[in-house]
C-alpha positions in Angstrom: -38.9 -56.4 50.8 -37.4 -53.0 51.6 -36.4 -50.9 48.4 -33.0 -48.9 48.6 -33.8 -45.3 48.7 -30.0 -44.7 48.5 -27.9 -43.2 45.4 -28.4 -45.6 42.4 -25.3 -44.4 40.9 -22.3 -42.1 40.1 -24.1 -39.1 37.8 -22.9 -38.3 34.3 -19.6 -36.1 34.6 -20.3 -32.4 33.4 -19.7 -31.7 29.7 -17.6 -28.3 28.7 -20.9 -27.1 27.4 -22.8 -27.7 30.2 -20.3 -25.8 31.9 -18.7 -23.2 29.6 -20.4 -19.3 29.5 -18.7 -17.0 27.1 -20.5 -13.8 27.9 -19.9 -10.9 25.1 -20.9 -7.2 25.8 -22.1 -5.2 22.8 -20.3 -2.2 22.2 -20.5 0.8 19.6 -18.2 0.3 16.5 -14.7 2.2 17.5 -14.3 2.5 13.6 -15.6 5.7 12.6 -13.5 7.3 15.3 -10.9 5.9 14.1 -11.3 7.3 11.0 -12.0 10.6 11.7 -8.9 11.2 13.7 -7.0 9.5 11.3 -8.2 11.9 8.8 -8.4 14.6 10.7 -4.5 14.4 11.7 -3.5 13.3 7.8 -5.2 16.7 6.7 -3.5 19.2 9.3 -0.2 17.4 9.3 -0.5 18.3 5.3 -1.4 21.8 5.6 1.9 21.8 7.5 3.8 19.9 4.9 2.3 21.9 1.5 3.5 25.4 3.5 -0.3 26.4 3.6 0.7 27.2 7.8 3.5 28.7 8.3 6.4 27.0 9.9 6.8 29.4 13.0 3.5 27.9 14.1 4.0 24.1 13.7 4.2 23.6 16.8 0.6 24.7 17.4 -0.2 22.3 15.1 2.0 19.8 16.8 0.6 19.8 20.0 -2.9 19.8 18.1 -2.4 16.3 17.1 -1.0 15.1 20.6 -4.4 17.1 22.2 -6.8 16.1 19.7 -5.8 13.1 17.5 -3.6 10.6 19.2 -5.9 10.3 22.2 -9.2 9.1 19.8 -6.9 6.9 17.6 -5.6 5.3 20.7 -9.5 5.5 22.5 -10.6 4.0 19.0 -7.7 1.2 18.7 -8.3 0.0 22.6 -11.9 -0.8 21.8 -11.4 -2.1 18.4 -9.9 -4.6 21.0 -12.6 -5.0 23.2 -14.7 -5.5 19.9 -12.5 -8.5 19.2 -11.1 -7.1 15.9 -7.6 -7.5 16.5 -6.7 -6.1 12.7 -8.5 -2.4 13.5 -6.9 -2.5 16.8 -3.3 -3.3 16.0 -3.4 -0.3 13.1 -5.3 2.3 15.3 -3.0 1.7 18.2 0.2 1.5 15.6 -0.6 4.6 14.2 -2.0 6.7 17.3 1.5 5.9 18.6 3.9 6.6 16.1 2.1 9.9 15.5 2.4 10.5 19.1 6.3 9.8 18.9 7.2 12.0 15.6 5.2 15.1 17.3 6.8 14.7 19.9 10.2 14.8 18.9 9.6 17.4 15.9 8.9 19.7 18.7 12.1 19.0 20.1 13.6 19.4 16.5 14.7 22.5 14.7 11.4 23.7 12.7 11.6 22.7 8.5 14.2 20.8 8.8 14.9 17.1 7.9 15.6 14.9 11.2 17.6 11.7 10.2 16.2 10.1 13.3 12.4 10.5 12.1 13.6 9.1 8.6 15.1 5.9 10.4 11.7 6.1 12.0 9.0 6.6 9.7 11.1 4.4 6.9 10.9 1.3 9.9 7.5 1.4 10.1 6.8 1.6 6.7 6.4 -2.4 6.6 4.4 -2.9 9.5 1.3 -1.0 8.3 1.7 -2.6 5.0 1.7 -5.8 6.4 -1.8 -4.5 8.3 -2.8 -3.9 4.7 -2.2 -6.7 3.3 -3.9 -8.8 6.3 -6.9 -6.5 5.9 -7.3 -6.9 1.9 -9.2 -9.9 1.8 -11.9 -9.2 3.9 -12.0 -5.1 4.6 -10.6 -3.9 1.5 -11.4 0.0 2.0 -9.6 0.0 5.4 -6.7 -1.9 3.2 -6.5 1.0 0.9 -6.4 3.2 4.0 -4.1 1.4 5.3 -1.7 1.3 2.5 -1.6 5.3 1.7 -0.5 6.0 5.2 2.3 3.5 4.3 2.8 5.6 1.2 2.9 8.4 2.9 5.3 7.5 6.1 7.8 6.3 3.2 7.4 9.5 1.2 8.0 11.9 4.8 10.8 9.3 6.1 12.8 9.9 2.9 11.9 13.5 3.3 13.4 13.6 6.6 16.3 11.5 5.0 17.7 14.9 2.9 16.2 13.6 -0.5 14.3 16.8 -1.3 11.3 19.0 -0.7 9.5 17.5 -3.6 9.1 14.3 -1.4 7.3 16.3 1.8 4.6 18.2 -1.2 4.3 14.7 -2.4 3.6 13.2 1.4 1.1 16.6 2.0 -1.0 15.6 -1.1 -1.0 12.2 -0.2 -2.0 12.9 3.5 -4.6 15.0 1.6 -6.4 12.2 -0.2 -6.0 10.2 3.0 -8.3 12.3 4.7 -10.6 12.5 1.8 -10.6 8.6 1.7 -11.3 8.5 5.6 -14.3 10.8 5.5 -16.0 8.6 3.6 -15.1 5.5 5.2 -16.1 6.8 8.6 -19.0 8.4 7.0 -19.9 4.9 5.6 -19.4 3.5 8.7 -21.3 5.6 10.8 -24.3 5.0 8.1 -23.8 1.5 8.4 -23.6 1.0 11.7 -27.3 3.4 12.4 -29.0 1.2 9.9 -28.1 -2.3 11.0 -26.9 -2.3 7.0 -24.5 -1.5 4.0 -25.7 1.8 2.6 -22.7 3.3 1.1 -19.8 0.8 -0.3 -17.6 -0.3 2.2 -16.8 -3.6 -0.2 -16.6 -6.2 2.7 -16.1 -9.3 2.1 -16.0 -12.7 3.6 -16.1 -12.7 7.7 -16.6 -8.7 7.8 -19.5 -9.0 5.4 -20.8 -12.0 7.2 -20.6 -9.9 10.3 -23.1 -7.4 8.9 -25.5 -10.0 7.1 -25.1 -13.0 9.1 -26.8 -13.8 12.0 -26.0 -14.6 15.4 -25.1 -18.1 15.5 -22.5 -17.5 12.8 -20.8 -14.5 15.1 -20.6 -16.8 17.4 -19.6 -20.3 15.7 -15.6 -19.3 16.4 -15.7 -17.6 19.8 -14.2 -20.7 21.1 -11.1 -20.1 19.4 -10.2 -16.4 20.1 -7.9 -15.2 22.1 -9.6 -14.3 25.4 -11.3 -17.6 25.4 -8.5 -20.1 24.4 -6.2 -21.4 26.9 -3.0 -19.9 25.4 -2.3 -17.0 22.5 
């Protein structure tokens, strides 16, 4: 008897697994940048605002933030991106922006005066970065807080700009103070963190950030499947 040597059979169709790469590239955190522009730009924008520069050179100042800030916040925001943190990228990009727009058109506007158009502005976005804030609370509270006194302060300068008073631009400059106060440490923190593979000074993270510093691979991985530059649709 000859034996068939042929095919003995249609082979098992290909699983998604057996088929399906997702290949992530490590990058450095974007964070600390982040915050160090943001602070950076809070603390000269309120030297400005408390009269400690005088307002015949604002513009220098102005132009300052465009050079130096704007570009690492949007830098920091764009790879906060490629990090998969959509939260940190929306708000780095958010702000990088808007601080790009009002220097811009304050250097097209009569220096110390209010500019109804900023007000309209400033008071719009007001909302937005709380509503970055509030997504951020439950699991990066500090970048929450963060979040939510640039709010603060974008409300206090936008009704500034409205005509409501000079007390409400010293208010904003102190603010703007204590926001770059708040993100030295933060970015210090960070960069802390980030060197020693671990939580050094208090960052209180909680639920998936913490889990993303003291978990371990598998559970980074676990919900790749659903994020947005894996998933069919957004």
């Amino acid at each position: 008897m000859s034996s068939d040597s042929g095919p003995t059979g249609p082979s098992e169709p290909l699983t998604t697994d057996a088929v399906t790469r997702i290949v992530l590239r490590p990058i450095a955190s974007p964070l600390p940048l982040g915050f160090f522009a943001l602070g950076m730009g809070s603390t000269v924008l309120s030297s400005l605002q408390l009269g400690w520069v005088p307002t015949s050179q604002s513009e220098v100042l102005l132009l300052l933030v465009l050079i130096f800030v704007v570009p690492l916040q949007l830098v920091g925001g764009i790879f906060a991106f490629l990090a998969r943190d959509a939260g940190a990228g929306t708000a780095l990009l958010l702000l990088g922006a808007a601080w790009a727009g009002t220097s811009v058109t304050s250097l097209d506007s009569p220096a110390g005066e209010p500019v109804a158009a900023q007000a309209v502005f400033l008071l719009a976005l007001v909302p937005f970065v709380l509503a970055l804030a509030g997504a951020s609370a439950q699991s990066k509270p500090l970048f929450a807080v963060l979040l939510a006194l640039t709010a603060t302060r974008f409300a206090l300068t936008g009704l500034y700009e409205a005509g409501l008073g000079n007390a409400l631009q010293v208010a904003a400059g102190w603010t703007g103070l204590g926001i770059g106060v708040f993100a030295l440490y933060g970015g210090l923190a960070l960069l802390v963190e980030d060197t020693r593979q671990r939580t050094v000074l208090p960052l209180f993270r909680r639920g998936k950030a913490r889990e993303s510093i003291e978990g371990d691979l598998r559970e980074q991985l676990t919900e790749a499947q659903q994020e947005a530059g894996v998933r069919h649709q957004l």
